[in-house]
N, C-alpha and C positions, 0 to 999 in steps of 0.2 A: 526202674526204681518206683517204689509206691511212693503215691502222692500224699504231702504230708496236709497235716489239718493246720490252716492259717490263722491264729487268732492276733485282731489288731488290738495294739496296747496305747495306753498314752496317760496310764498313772494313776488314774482315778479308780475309784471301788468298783464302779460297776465295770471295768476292765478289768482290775484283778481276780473278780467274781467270776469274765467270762473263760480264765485262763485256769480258773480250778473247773469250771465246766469243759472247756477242752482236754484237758490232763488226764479225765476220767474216762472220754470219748475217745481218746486218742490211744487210750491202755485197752478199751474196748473192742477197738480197731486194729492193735496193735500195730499201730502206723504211728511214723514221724509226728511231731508238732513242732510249728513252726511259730513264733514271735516276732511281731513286726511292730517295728514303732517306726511313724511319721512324722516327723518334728514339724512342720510347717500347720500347727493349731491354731491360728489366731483367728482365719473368719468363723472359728466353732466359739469360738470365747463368748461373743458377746460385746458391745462396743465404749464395753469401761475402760477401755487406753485406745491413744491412736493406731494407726497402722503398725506394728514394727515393734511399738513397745513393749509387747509383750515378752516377743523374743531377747532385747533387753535386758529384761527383767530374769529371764532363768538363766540361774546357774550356768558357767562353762561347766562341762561332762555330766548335763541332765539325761541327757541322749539315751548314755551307757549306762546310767547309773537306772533309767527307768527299763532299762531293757535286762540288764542283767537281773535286778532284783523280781522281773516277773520269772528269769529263765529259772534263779532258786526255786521262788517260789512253785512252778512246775515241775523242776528233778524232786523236791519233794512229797510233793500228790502223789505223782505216779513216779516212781523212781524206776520202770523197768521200759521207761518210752527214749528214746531219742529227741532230745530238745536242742534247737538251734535257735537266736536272737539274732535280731537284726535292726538296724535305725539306720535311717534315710532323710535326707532334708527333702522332704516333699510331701505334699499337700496327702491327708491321709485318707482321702477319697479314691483320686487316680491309683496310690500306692496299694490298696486290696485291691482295686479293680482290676490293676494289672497282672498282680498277686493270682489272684482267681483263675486266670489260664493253665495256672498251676498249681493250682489246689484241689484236693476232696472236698473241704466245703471252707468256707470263711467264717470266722465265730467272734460276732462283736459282743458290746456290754448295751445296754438298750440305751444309756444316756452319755456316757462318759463324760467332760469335760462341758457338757453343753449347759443352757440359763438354766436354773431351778425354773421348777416346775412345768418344764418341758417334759412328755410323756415319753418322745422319742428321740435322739437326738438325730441332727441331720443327717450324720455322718451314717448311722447303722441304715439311716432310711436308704438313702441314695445309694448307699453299697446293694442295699438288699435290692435296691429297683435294676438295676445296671452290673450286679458280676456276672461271669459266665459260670459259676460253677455254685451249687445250695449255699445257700448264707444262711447263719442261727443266729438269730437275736436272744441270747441270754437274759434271763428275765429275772430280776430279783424279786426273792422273798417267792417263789414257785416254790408249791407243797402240793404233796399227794400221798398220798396212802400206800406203804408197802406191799399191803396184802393186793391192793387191787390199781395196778399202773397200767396202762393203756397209754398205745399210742396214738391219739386222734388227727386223722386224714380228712380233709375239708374237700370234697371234689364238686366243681361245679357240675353243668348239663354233657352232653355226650359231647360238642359241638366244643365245649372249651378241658376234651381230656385231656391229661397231662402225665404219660405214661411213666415221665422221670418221677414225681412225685409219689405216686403208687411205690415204684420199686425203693424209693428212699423211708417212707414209712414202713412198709414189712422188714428190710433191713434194717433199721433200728428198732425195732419191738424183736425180732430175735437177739439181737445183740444184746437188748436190755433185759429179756427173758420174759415179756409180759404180753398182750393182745394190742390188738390194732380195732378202734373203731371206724369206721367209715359215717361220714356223716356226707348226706346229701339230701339239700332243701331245695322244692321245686315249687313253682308258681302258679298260677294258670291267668291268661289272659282274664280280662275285668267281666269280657265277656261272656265267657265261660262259666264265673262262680256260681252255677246254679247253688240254690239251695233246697232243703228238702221239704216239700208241702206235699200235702196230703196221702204222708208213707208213701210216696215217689223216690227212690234210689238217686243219688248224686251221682248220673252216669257219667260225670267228667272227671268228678273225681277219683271216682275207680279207674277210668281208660288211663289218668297219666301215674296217677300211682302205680300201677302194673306195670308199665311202662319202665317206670323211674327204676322199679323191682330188676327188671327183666337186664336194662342195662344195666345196674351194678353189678349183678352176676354175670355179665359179660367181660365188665372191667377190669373183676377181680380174680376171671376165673385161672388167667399166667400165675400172679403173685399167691393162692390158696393154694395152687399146685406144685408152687415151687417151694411153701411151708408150708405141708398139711399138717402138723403140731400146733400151729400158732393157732391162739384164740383169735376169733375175728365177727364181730357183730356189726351188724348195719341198723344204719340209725335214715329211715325216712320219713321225711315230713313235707306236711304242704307250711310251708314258709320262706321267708325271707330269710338267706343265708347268713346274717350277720348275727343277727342273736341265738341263732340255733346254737354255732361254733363259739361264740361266746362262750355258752351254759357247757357246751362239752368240753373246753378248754378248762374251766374252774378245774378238772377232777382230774386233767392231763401229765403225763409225765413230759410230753413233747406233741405241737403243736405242729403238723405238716400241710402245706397248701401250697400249689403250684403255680407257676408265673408263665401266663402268653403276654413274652413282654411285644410292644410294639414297635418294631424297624423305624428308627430317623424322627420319632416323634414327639413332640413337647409333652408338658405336664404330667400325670401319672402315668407312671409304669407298669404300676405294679394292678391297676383294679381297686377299686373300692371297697370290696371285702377283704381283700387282703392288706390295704392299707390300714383299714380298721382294725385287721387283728394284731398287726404291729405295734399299732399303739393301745390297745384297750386288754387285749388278750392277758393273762394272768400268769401263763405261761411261757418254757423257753417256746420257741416259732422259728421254725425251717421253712424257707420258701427255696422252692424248686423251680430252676428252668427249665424248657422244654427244651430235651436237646437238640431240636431244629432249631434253635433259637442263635441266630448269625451276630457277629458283634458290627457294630453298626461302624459305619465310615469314616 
């Protein structure tokens, strides 16, 4: 049975936003979608009621009633998908997480229920650091241009490739029918930077830009060969990864970067560029695990 697309719900716009984003993905794919709501919201709230109050507070058959009216709202998008809902009393972190062993990707809202003026909410973060399978943070108010959609792929150095995310990029730019950029920014130690005096060549900087050159076409050359149709440009630069992806994000239909997450270990998961682009990026944003990536104990 193909695996369907997870998307978590819990009532708020930017959930319902993310289930008109899955509905379209999901008719794309021509796969299932799936609707999950976790009733167990309150350490997302914020700490304007005690413990419990919350729960309290809503309605008996809020459950069903936030699950069913996302499942219309989905047979309507796409009316030619297979739509199933579901509610669960449990924490809606664990609940994708667990979700994710069976799933194609997981599709949250970027804030849903969390404090104003939060950029991210915890919940999409912590899924996106810890599922086993792509998580999309739906991004509202993401524009681009019909004539010119690109799917922009964020790849670090050779040392952190991440071959699931290559092949989750080119397949969604066929599916979407548009090009895939490749961005990759690279550095060079301090010691390194020469600069150019007296019409002297920057021989560093040519040796790792060629370099930089030589592996991309090594990285890409499975994915070019498996869509030689698909447009595909490389974007290299000597920089700092975070603003590059930034600026190509502005112009993006979707946002891909890959995750070497780390076995049994505290604090970030996910890397600092890629935490960044979850919260700043402008666009929706797939992050991908490497599929050696083991679920921890």
């Amino acid at each position: 049975m193909e695996l369907p697309l997870v998307v978590g719900i819990d009532g708020s716009a930017d959930a319902l936003r993310a289930v008109d984003w899955a509905a379209d993905e999901a008719a794309l794919r021509d796969c299932p979608l799936h609707l999950l709501y976790a009733s167990i919201w309150e350490p997302y709230e914020g700490p304007a009621f005690p413990v419990g109050a919350l729960r309290q507070l809503r309605p008996a058959g809020t459950d069903r009633t936030v699950a069913a009216a996302a499942e219309e709202r989905a047979r309507l998008r796409s009316p030619d998908i297979a739509v199933t809902a579901d509610e669960c009393d449990e924490d809606p972190v664990y609940a994708l997480i667990d979700a994710s062993d069976r799933a194609a990707a997981i599709v949250v809202g970027s804030r849903g229920h969390g404090l104003p003026g939060i950029v991210l909410g915890s919940v999409s973060l912590t899924v996106a650091a810890r599922a086993h399978c792509p998580v999309i943070v739906e991004r509202a108010g993401a524009q681009f241009s019909v004539d010119d959609r690109w799917v922009v792929l964020g790849l670090g150095g050779p040392g952190n490739m991440i071959f699931a995310a290559v092949e989750f990029a080119f397949e969604e730019a066929a599916l979407r029918g548009c090009g895939v950029e490749v961005v990759h920014a690279w550095t060079r130690r301090h010691r390194e930077r020469a600069t150019v005096r007296g019409g002297r060549f920057d021989e560093t900087r040519i040796f790792h830009e060629q370099r930089a050159k030589e592996w991309l076409d090594d990285a890409l050359a499975r994915p070019t060969a498996a869509y030689p149709d698909l447009p595909v440009r490389r974007v290299v630069v000597e920089s700092h990864a975070r603003p590059v992806l930034l600026q190509a994000a502005s112009q993006a239909d979707l946002l891909v970067v890959g995750a070497q997450r780390r076995r049994n270990a505290l604090g970030l998961q996910l890397g600092l560029v890629n935490h960044a682009m979850l919260h700043y990026a402008p666009c929706t944003v797939a992050v991908v695990p490497a599929k050696d990536v083991k679920k921890s104990g």
